[in-house]
C-alpha positions in Angstrom: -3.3 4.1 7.5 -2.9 7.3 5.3 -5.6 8.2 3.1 -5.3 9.1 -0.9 -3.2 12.3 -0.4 -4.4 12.9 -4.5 -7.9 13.2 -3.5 -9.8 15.8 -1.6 -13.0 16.3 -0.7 -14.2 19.4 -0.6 -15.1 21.1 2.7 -11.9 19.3 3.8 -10.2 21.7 6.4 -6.5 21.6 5.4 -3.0 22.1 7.8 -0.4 23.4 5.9 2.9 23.2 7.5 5.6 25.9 7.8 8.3 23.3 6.8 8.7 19.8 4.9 7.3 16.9 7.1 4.5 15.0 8.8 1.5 16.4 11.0 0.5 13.1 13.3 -1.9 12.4 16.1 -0.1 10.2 18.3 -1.3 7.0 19.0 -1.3 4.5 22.0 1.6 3.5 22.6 3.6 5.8 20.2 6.9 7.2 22.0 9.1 9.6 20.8 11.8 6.9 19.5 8.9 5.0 17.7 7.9 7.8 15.9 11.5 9.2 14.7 12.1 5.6 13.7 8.7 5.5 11.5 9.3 8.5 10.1 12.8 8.4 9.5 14.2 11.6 11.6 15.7 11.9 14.9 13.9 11.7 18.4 15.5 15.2 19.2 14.1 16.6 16.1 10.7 16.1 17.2 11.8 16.9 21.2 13.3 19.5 19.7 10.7 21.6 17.6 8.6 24.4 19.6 5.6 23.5 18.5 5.4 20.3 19.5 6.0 21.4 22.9 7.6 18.4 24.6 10.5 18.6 27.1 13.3 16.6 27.2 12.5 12.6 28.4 8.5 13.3 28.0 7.1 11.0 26.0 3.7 12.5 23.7 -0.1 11.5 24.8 -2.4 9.7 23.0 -4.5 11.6 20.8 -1.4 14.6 21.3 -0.5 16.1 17.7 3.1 16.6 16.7 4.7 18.2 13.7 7.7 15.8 12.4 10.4 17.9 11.0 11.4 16.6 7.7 9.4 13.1 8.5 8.7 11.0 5.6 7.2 7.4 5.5 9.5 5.1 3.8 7.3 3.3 0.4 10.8 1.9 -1.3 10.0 -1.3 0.2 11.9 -4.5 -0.4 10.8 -7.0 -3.5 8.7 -10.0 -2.2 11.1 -13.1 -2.3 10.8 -15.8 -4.8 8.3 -18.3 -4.1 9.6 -21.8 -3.2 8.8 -25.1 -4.6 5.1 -25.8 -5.3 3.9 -22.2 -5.5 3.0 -20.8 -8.9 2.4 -17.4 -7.5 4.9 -15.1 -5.0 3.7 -11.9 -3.5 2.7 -8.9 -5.0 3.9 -7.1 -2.3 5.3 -7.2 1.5 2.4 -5.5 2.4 0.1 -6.6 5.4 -3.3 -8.9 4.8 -5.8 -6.3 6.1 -9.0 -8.3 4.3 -9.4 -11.8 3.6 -11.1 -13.6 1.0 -15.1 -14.1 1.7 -18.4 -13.9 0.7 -18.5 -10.8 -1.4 -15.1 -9.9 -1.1 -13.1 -12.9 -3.6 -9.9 -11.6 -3.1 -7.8 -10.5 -0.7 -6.0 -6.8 0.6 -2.9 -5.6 1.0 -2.9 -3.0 3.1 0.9 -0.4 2.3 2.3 2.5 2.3 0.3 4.8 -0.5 3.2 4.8 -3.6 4.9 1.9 -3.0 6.0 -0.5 -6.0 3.4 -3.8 -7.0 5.1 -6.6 -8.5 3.6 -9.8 -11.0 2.9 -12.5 -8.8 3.2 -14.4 -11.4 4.8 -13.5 -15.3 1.8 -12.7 -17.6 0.8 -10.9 -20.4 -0.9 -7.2 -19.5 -4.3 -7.4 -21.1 -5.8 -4.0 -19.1 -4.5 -1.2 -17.8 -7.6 1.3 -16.9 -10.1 2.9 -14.7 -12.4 0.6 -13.8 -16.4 2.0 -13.5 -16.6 -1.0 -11.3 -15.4 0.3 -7.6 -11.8 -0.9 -8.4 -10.8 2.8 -9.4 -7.1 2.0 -11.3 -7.2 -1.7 -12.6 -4.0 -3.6 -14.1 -5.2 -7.1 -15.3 -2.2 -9.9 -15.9 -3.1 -12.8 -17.9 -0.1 -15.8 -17.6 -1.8 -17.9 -20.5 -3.0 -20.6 -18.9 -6.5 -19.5 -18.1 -5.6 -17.6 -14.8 -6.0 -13.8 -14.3 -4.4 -11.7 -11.7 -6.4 -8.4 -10.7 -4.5 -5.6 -9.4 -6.7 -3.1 -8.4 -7.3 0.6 -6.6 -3.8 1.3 -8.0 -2.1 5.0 -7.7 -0.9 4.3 -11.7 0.7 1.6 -13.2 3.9 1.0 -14.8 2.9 -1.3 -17.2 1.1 -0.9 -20.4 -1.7 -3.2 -22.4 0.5 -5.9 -24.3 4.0 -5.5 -22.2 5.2 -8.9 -20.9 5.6 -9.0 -17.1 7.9 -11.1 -15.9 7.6 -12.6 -11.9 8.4 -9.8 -10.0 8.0 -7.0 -13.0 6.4 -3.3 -11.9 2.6 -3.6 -12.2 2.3 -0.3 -10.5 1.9 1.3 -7.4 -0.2 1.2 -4.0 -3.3 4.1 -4.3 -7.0 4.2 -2.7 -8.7 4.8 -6.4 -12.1 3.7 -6.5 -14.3 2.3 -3.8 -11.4 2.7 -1.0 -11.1 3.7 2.7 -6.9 3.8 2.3 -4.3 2.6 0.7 -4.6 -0.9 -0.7 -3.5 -3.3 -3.1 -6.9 -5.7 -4.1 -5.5 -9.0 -5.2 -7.8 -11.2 -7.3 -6.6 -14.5 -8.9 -9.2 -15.8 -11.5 -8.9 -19.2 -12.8 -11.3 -19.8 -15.5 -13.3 -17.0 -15.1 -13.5 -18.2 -11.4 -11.9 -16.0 -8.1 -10.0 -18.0 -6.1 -8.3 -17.9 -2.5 -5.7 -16.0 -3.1 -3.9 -17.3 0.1 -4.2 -20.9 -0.9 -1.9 -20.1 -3.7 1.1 -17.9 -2.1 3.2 -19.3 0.1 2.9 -18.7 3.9 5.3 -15.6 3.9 6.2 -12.6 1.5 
């Protein structure tokens, strides 16, 4: 998972490439097509480019790193769907579950790519839109006037301002690693009277 590209700390060695793209260390079980199709080039562009030093047909080694020519991750991903019958809340995002709800952790992450759009679960009423001193780092709050809250938290920046109606599915902001974060994220609280809840027992089963 890419780290907060906005933040560095200092002492941080940087790579600065000679053209637009992506510096990677391959992975197991990367290939050459995997990686073009991630990254949105072609295979031969990375085959292709001298540095990366790779014939034609040879597939890169784990741990290998290769410059991607123009590469770009793609964050425009696709609304979550409508939820159906019985579920008050949809997803904020199709974004995978990369930390459940527990003991000391009531809520539940997204893990996405850093920039990508957050929609309302549900529609709601912004009631704050700020840095949080807390370990959340950017904090959107959504109140849908029936006693629940919906946290959105360790946002890049938000879309939405204090007082602006959000309807289902309306830009809360986008995915960041503000705060107390190891990547990018989306933490997703529900509160219900004050009270977190299970997040999960309140979506449906799929984005």
């Amino acid at each position: 998972m890419a780290r907060n590209p906005d933040s560095v700390a200092l002492g941080t060695e940087l790579i600065i490439l000679p053209i637009k793209g992506a510096y990677v260390t391959v992975q197991p079980g990367d290939t050459v097509a995997r990686l073009a199709d991630r990254w949105g080039v072609a295979p031969d562009d990375i085959v292709n480019y001298p540095a990366n030093k790779l014939a034609a047909g040879e597939e890169p080694r784990a741990g290998a790193r290769l410059v991607i020519p123009h590469g770009r991750l793609e964050v425009n991903l696709a609304p979550p769907g409508l939820p159906p019958a019985g579920f008050a809340y949809s997803w904020p995002i199709r974004g995978t579950v990369t930390q459940g709800y527990g003991p000391g952790h009531r809520a539940i992450d997204f893990g996405a790519p850093y920039g990508a759009k957050v929609y309302a679960a549900r529609a709601g009423r912004v009631v704050l839109r700020q840095w949080s001193p807390e370990g959340y780092g950017f904090l959107v709050i959504v109140d849908h006037g029936d006693g629940s809250r919906a946290y959105y938290s360790h946002l890049k920046g938000a879309w939405a301002n204090v007082g602006d109606w959000l309807p289902r599915a309306g830009l809360v902001g986008e995915v960041g690693s503000t705060g107390n974060s190891t990547g990018p994220h989306v933490h997703f609280e529900i509160r219900i009277g004050g009270v977190p809840q299970n997040p999960l027992g309140l979506l449906p089963p799929k984005a």
